[in-house]
Structure formats: structure tokens, C-alpha cells
C-alpha positions in Angstrom: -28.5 -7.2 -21.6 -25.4 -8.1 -19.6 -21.9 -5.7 -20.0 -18.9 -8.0 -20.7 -16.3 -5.7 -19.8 -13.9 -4.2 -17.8 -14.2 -1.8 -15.2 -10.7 -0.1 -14.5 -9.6 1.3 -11.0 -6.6 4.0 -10.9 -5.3 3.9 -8.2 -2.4 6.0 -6.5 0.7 4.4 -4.6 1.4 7.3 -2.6 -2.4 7.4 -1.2 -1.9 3.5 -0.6 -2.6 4.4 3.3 -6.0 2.8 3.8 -8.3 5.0 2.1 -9.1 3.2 -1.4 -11.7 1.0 0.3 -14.0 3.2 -0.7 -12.9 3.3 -4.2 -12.3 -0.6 -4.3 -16.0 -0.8 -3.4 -18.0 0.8 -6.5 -16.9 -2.1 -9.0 -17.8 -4.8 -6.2 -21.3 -2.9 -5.7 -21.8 -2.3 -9.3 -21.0 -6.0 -10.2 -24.1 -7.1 -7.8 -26.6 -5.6 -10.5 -26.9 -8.6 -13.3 -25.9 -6.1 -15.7 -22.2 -5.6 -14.7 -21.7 -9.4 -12.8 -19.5 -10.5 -15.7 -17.4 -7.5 -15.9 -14.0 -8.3 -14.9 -12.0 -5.6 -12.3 -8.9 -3.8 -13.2 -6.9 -2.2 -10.7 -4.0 0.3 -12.1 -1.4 1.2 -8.9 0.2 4.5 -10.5 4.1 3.9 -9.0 5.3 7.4 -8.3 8.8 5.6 -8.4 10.6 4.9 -11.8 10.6 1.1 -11.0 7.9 -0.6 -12.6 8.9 -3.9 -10.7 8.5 -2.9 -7.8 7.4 -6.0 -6.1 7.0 -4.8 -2.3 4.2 -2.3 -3.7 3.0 -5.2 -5.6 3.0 -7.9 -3.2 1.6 -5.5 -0.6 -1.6 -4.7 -2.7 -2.0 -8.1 -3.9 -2.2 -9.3 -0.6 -4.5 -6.1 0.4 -7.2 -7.2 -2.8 -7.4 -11.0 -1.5 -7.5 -10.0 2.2 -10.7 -8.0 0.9 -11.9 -10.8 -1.2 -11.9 -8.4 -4.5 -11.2 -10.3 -7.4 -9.3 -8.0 -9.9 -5.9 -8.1 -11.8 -3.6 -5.8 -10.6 -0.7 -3.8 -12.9 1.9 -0.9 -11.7 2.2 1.6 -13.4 4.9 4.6 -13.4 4.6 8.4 -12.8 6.7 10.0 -15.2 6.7 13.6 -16.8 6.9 14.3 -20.3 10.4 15.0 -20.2 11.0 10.7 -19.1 12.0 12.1 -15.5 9.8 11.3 -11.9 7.3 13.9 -11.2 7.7 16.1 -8.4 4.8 16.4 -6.1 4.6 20.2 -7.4 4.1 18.9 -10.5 1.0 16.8 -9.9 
């Protein structure tokens, strides 16, 4: 039986840095197996801005995912607290 599906990456802006290779890797590894290969790759960049647009962030890990040949659609999304405002770092 093969999985058509989605396998969804969360990913956080703020730890951006360099060190979700690792992470980026499991759905790449996990699609070798004939069982996942037509799974598709979602990546979801948690913005810890209120800007949902923000296209630098965007733009930046676009280019990161081709320049590491992963094939996945990419969306932003915000970091807000129930109350509509930014979280705080104390709040996380």
C-alpha cells in the first residue's frame, strides 16, 4: 500500500539559523521507502512577526528548500496569543 498524503513540517522563524536541516531531512528519508514516495511535503514557517506577508522570510526559505533540492510548498504562518497580540518570548 502506498500513503497519498501529506507530511507537514513546523517550522520556527526565529530558529531559522541553520539548524532545520535535520528536521527538513525526516520527510526526504521517509519518502525513499515506496510507502511514503507520493506523499507530498509541507513546510509551515511559524512568523513570530504579525505580518503574514512577510516576503524576505519567504523568499529566504524558498530559496533555502531549492538550494537543498527539497521539494515542498511553503506557507507563513503568525505567532499570536489569544488575546490577537504578538507573543513574547516569555510567553512561548
Amino acid at each position: 500500500d502506498r500513503l497519498e498524503t501529506t507530511i507537514d513540517i513546523w517550522w520556527f522563524a526565529a530558529s531559522f539559523a541553520g539548524d532545520g536541516g535535520m528536521l527538513l531531512l525526516i520527510p526526504q528519508v521517509l519518502r525513499w521507502h515506496p510507502v511514503w514516495s507520493r506523499c507530498k511535503v509541507r513546510v509551515f514557517v511559524v512568523n513570530d512577526s504579525n505580518d503574514v506577508a512577510d516576503t524576505t522570510m519567504a523568499e529566504t526559505i524558498d530559496a533555502y528548500l531549492k538550494d537543498v533540492r527539497i521539494s515542498a510548498e511553503m506557507m507563513t504562518v503568525p505567532l499570536v496569543s489569544t488575546s490577537g497580540g504578538a507573543l513574547k518570548p516569555s510567553e512561548i
